[in-house]
C-alpha positions in Angstrom: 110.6 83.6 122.5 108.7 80.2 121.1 105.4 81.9 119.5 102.8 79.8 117.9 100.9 81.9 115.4 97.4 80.5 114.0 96.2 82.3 111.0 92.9 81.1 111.0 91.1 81.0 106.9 87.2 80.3 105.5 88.7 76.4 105.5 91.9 76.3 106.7 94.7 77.2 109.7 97.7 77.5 108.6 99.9 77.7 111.5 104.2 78.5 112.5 106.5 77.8 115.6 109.2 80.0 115.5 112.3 81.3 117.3 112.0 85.1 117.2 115.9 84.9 119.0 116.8 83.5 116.1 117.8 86.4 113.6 117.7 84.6 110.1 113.8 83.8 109.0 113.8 80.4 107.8 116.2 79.0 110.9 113.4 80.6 113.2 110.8 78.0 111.9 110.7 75.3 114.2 107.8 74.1 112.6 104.6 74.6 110.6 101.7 73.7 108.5 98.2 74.0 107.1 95.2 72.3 108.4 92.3 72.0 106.2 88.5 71.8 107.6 84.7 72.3 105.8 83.4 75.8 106.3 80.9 74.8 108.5 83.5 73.1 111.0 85.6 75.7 111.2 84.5 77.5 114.5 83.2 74.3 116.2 85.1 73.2 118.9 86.0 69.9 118.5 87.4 70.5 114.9 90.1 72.7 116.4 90.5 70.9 119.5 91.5 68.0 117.0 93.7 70.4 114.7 95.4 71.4 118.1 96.7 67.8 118.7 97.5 67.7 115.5 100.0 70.6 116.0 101.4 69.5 119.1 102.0 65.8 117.6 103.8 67.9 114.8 105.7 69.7 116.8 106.9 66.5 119.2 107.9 64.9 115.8 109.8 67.6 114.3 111.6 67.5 118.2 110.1 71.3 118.6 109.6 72.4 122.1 106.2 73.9 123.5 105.7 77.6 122.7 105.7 80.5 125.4 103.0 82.2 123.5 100.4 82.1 120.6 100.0 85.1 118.4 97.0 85.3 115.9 96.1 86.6 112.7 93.1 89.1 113.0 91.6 90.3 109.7 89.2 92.6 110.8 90.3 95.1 114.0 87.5 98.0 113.3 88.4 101.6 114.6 89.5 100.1 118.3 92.7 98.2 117.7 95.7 100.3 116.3 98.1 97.8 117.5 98.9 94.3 119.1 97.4 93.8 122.2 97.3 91.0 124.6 94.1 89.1 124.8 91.6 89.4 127.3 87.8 89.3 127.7 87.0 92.5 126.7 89.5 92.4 123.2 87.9 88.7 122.2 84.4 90.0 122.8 85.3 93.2 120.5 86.7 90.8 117.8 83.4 88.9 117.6 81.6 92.0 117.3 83.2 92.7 114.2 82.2 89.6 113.0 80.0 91.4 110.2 82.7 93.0 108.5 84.9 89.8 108.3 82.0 86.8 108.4 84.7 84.4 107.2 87.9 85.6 109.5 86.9 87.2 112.7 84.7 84.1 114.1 87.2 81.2 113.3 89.4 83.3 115.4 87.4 84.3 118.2 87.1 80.1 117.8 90.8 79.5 118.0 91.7 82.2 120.6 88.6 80.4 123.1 90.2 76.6 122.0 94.0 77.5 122.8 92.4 79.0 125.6 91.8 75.5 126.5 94.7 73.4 125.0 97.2 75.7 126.5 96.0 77.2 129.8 98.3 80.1 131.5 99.7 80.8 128.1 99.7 84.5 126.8 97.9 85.0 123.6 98.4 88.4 121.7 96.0 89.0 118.8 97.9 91.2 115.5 95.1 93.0 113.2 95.0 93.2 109.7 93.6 96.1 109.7 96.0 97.9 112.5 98.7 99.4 109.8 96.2 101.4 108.2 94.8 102.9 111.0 97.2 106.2 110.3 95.1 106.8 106.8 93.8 110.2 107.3 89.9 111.1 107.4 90.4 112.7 104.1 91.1 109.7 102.7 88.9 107.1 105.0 85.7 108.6 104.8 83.2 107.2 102.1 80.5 110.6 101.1 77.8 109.5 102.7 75.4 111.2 105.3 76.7 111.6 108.3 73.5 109.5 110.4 74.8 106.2 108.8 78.6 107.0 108.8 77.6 107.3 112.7 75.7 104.5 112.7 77.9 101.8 111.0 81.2 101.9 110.7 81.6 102.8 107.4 84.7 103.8 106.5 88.1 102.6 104.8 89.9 100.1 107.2 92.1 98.6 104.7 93.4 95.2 104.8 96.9 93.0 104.2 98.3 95.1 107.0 100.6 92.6 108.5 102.4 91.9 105.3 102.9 95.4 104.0 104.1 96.3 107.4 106.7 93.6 107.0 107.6 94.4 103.6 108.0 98.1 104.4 110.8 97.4 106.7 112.1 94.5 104.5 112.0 97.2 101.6 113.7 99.7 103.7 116.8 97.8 105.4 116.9 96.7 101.8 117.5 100.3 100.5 119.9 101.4 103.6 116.8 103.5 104.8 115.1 104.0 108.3 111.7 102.4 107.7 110.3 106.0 109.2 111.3 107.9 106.5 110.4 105.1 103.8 107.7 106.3 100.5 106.4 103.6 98.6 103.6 101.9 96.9 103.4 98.2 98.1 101.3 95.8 96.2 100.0 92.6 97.8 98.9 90.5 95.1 97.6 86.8 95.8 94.1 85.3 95.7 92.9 88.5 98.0 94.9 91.7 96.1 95.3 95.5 97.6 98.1 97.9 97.6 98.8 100.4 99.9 100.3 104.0 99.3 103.1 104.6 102.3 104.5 108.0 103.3 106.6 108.3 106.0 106.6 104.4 106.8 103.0 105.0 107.3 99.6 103.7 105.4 98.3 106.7 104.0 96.1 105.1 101.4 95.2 101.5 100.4 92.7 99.9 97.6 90.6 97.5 100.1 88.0 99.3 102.3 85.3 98.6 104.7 85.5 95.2 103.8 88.5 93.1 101.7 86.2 93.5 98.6 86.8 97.1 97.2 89.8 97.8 95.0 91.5 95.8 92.6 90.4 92.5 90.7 91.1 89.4 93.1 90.9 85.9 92.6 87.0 85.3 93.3 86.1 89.4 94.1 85.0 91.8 91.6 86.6 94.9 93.3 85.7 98.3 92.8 82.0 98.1 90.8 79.1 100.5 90.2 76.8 100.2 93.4 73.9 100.6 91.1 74.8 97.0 90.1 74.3 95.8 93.7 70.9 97.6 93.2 70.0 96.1 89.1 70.8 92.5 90.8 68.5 93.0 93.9 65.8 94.2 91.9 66.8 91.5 89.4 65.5 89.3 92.3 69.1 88.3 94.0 69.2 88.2 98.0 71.8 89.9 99.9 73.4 86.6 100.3 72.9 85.9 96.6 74.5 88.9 95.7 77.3 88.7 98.1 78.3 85.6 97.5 78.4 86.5 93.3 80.2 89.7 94.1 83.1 87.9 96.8 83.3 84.2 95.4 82.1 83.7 92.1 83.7 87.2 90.2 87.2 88.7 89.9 90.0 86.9 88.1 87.3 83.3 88.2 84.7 84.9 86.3 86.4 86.0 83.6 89.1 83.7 83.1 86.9 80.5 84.4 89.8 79.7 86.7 91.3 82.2 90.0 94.6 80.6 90.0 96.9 83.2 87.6 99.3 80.4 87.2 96.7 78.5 84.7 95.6 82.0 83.3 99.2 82.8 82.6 99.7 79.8 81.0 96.7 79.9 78.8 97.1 83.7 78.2 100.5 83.0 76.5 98.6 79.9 74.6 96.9 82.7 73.3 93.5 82.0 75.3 91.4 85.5 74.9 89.5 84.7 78.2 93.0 84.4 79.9 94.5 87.4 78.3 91.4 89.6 79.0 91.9 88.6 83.1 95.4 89.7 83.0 94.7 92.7 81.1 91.9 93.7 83.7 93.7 92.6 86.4 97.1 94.3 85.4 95.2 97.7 84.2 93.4 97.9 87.7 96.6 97.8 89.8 98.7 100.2 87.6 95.8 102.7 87.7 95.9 102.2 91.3 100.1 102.5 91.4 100.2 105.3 89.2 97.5 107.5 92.1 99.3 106.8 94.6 102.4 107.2 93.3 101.1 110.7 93.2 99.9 110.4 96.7 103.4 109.6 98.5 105.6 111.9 96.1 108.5 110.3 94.4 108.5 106.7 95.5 111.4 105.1 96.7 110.4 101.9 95.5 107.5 100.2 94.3 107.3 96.9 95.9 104.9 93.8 94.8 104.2 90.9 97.4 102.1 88.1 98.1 101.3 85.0 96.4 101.2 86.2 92.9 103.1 89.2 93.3 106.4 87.4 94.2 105.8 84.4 91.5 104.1 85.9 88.4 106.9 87.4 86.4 104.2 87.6 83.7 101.9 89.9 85.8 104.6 92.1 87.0 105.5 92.7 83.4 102.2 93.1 82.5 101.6 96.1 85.1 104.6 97.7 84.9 104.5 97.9 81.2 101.5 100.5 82.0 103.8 102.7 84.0 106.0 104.3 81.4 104.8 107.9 82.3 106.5 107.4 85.6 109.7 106.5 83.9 109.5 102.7 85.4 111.0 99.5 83.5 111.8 96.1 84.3 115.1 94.2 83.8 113.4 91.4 81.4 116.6 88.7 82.8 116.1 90.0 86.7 111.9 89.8 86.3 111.9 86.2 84.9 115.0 84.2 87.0 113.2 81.8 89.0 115.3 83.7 92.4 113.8 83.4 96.2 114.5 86.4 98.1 114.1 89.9 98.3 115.6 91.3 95.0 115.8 93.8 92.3 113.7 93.6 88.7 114.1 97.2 87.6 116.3 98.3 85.0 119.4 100.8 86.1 117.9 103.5 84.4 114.7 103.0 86.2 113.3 105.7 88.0 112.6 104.4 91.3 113.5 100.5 91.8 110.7 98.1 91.5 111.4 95.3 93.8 110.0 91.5 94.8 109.7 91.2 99.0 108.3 87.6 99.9 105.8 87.8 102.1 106.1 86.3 105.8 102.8 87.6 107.5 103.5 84.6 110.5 106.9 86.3 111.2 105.5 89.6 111.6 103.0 88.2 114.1 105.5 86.3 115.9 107.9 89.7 115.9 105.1 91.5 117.0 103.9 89.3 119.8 106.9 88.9 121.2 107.7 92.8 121.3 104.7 93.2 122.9 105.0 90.9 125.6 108.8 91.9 126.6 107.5 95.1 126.9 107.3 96.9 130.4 103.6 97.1 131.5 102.6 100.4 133.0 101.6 100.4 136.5 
């Protein structure tokens, strides 16, 4: 099947054609690409009817055909969705809902889901959440301590995030290994401008970093991740809005405000210039995940791998060290050769004497959607 898939961002769409008949991953691209917008055009209706035909002319020059189906990228799916599902009414209505949790995400694609609505009439759209793979975390480890008249009356609780790509990367990791996905433990760390890593047992999310919202957890590019609340509460009495403080604590902290820059390629660089902001950044950054890797290393039992993804996880040989260098109590070292060869592709880092292997898994979140909406739609409806 031809699926379209629109991953909607705060200012962009980046969007794939692909063959899912077509077994190999980079053969099944038929064509892609990012659109960039303003912020403030990014739900509006004529700035995505004019991506749109932008799309189509891209596809007619790269000689694709039309697609058979659109799948989207969700972020936020709240407590409803556990799984694909095909869009109706009722399921776009429920994504703008949960607009509050995901301001940036969930509107520009209620947006896209209405406009494609309109560009491609008849044409099934399935919408893929975020959020979905972590729905199996148990209450245990879900439920923030808070009294029980606002855990009713907000939905406050861990949804977790990145759920698409760790998904992926679980059943990349395990066909890797030889292993059935369903009986696959590991700790998978998506690292790019957004950061969270997930604690699998069982081929299922048990635990993950990211919570209500994509800001809890580890240090990100512009997000502070896990802080005191009573700093929330020293800045509003400081005089900060809500908005003031929520746009410090998203866009201008993390990896920006304590390096000056969120893109890890400059800190690297500058770290081994000997910059003390840069070093500081990875050093925070690094300590943060390998606290996180070493609990829920714990949490699954004896890993069978531990697996780093995303952006900066599959590129930043310099980071990976960096992290992995804290995890000597759990017996884990890296190959110094395999971690720095420039290499695309699932592969190996860890040394032979490693306890459990430590592995690179690109991330391909717009294959898993397409995957996933195709499965979906070939699938007998009841009835």
């Amino acid at each position: 099947m031809r699926v379209l898939v629109l991953n909607p961002g705060s200012s962009s769409l980046k969007y794939h054609l692909r063959d899912t008949a077509v077994t190999h991953p980079a053969a099944g691209i038929l064509a892609s690409g990012q659109l960039n917008w303003p912020p403030e055009d990014r739900s509006t209706p004529g700035s995505l009817h004019a991506a749109f035909e932008k799309i189509v002319q891209n596809m007619k020059r790269l000689g694709s055909v039309h697609p058979e189906a659109i799948g989207h990228r969700v972020v936020h799916g709240g407590q409803r969705f556990s799984t694909p599902v095909r869009v109706m009414a009722d399921v776009t209505d429920a994504i703008e809902e949960l607009s509050p949790l995901a301001p940036l995400h969930n509107p520009a694609s209620v947006a896209c889901i209405n406009a494609a609505a309109e560009r491609w009439p008849g044409l099934p759209q399935v919408a893929v959440f975020d959020t979905a793979f972590h729905r199996s975390i148990p209450d245990f480890a879900a439920r923030y301590a808070i009294p029980e008249d606002a855990y009713r009356s907000y939905p406050v609780r861990r949804y977790g995030f990145h759920g698409i790509s760790v998904e992926m990367a679980c059943r990349d990791t395990a066909q890797f290994l030889g292993i059935s996905v369903l009986s696959l433990n590991a700790v998978v760390a998506h690292i790019g401008n957004g950061a969270s890593v997930t604690a699998v047992s069982s081929g299922k999310s048990v635990d993950t970093s990211m919570g209500m919202t994509p800001l809890e957890g580890l240090v990100m590019g512009t997000r502070s991740g896990d802080l005191d609340p009573s700093i929330v509460l020293l800045l509003q009495r400081g005089g900060a809005t809500a908005e003031e403080i929520d746009d410090l604590l998203n866009h201008r902290s993390g990896l920006l405000a304590l390096a000056g820059t969120a893109d890890m390629r400059e800190i690297g660089a500058a770290a081994i210039q000997g910059e003390p902001a840069a070093i500081l950044a990875l050093d925070v950054a690094a300590y943060r995940l390998a606290k996180y890797i070493a609990a829920y290393s714990m949490v699954v039992g004896r890993p069978d791998a531990l697996v780093f993804t995303g952006g900066v996880g599959e590129n930043s040989a310099l980071f990976r060290d960096k992290v992995v260098a804290w995890l000597g109590p759990l017996a884990l070292s890296l190959d110094e050769e395999l971690n720095m060869a420039v290499q695309e592709g699932l592969r190996k880092i860890s040394t032979k004497d490693s306890a459990f292997p430590v592995l690179v898994v690109p991330s391909d979140e717009e294959r898993a959607i397409a995957e996933s909406t195709a499965a979906l739609l070939a699938a007998p409806t009841e009835g």
